[in-house]
C-alpha positions in Angstrom: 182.6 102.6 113.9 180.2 102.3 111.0 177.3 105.2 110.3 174.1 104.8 111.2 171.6 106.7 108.8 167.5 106.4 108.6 165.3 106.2 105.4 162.5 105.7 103.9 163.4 104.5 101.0 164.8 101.1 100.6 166.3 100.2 97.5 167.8 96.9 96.3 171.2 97.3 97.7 169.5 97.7 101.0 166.9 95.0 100.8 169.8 92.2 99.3 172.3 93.7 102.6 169.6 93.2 105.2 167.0 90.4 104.0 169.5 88.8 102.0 172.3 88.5 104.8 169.4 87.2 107.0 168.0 84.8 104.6 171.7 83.2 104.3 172.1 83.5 107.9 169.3 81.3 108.5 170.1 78.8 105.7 173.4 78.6 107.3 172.4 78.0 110.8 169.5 75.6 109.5 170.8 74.2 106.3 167.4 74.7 104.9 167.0 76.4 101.9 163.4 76.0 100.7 161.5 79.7 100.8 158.9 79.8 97.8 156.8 82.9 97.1 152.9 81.8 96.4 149.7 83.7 95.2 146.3 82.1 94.5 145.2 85.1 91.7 141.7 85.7 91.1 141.4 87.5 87.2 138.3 89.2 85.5 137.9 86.6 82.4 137.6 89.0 79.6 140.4 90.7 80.1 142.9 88.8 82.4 143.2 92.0 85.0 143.8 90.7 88.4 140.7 91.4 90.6 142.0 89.9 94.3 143.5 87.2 95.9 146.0 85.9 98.4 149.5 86.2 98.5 152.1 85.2 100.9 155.1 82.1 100.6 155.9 78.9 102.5 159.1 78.5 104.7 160.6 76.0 106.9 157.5 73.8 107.3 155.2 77.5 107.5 153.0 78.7 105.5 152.4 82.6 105.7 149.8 84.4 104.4 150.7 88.1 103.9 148.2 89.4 101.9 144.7 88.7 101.3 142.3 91.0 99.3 139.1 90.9 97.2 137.1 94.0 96.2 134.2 94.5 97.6 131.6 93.0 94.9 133.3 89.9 94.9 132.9 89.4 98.7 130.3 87.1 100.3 129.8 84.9 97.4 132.4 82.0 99.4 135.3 83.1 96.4 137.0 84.1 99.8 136.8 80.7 101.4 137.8 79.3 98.2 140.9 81.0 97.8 141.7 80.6 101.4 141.7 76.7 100.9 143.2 76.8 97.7 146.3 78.3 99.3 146.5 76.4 102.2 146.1 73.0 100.4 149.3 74.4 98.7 150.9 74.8 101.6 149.9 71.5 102.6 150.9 70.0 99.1 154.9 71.8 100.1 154.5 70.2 103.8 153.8 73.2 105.5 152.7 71.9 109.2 151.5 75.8 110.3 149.7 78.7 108.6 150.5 82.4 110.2 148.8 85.7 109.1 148.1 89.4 110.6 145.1 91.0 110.3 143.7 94.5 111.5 140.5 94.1 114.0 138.5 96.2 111.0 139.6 93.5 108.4 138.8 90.3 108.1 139.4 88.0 111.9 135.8 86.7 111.9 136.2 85.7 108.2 139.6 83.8 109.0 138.1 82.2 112.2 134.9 81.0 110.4 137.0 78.9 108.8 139.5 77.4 111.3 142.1 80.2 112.0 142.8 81.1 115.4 144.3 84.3 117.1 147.3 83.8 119.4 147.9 87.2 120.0 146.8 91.3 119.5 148.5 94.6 119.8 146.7 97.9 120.0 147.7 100.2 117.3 146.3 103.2 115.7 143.7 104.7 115.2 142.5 104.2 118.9 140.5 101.1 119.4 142.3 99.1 116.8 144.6 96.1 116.9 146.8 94.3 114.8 145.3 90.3 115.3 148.1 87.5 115.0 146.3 84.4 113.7 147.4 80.8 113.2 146.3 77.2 111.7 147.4 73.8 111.6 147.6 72.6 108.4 146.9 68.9 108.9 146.0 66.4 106.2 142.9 66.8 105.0 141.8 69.8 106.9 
């Protein structure tokens, strides 16, 4: 019988074993092969430095968003929104049909509802009176 052992610390041989066997798994079973990382980068223009932005990749007809972040003086000025279409015209540019994304309740769901995201599904977590908020969007033509 093989070990078992538990880390915190996972290096490449780990990461290409697990993510990699499951990533050929799924090509296999699907014959789709068509994963594509993809960041909308927002950069200070004197020096290039990348402030914020959104960063996620397209899969199988999904877009996923899996991070999202702009500092604080660059909120509420619509750069946000911006971004946020910019990356899901992308997706809809690689035929993406859906968007998916998490986001803490102290985050940003009114921000992603405002404009056309909807939650399908929450799971307390900590600290107490938190939850982790599962959102989703159609990414039709045009909209």
């Amino acid at each position: 019988m093989p070990d078992l052992s538990i880390t915190d610390v996972i290096d490449a041989s780990i990461s290409k074993a697990l993510d990699g066997g499951l990533k050929t798994f799924n090509d296999d079973v699907t014959g789709i092969s068509d994963r594509r990382p993809l960041a909308v980068i927002v950069k200070a223009p004197e020096t290039g430095q990348v402030l914020g932005g959104a960063m996620g990749r397209s899969s199988r007809g999904l877009l996923f968003l899996d991070v999202f972040y702009l500092p604080e003086a660059l909120r509420g000025s619509g750069l946000g929104t911006r971004i946020l279409n910019e990356f899901e015209d992308e997706g809809r540019r690689r035929g993406c049909r859906s968007a998916v994304l998490y986001t803490f309740s102290f985050q940003a769901p009114d921000f992603y509802a405002r404009n056309g995201w909807r939650r399908f599904g929450e799971i307390p977590c900590n600290p107490p009176g938190t939850s982790r908020i599962i959102m989703m969007k159609e990414l039709r033509a045009g909209g």
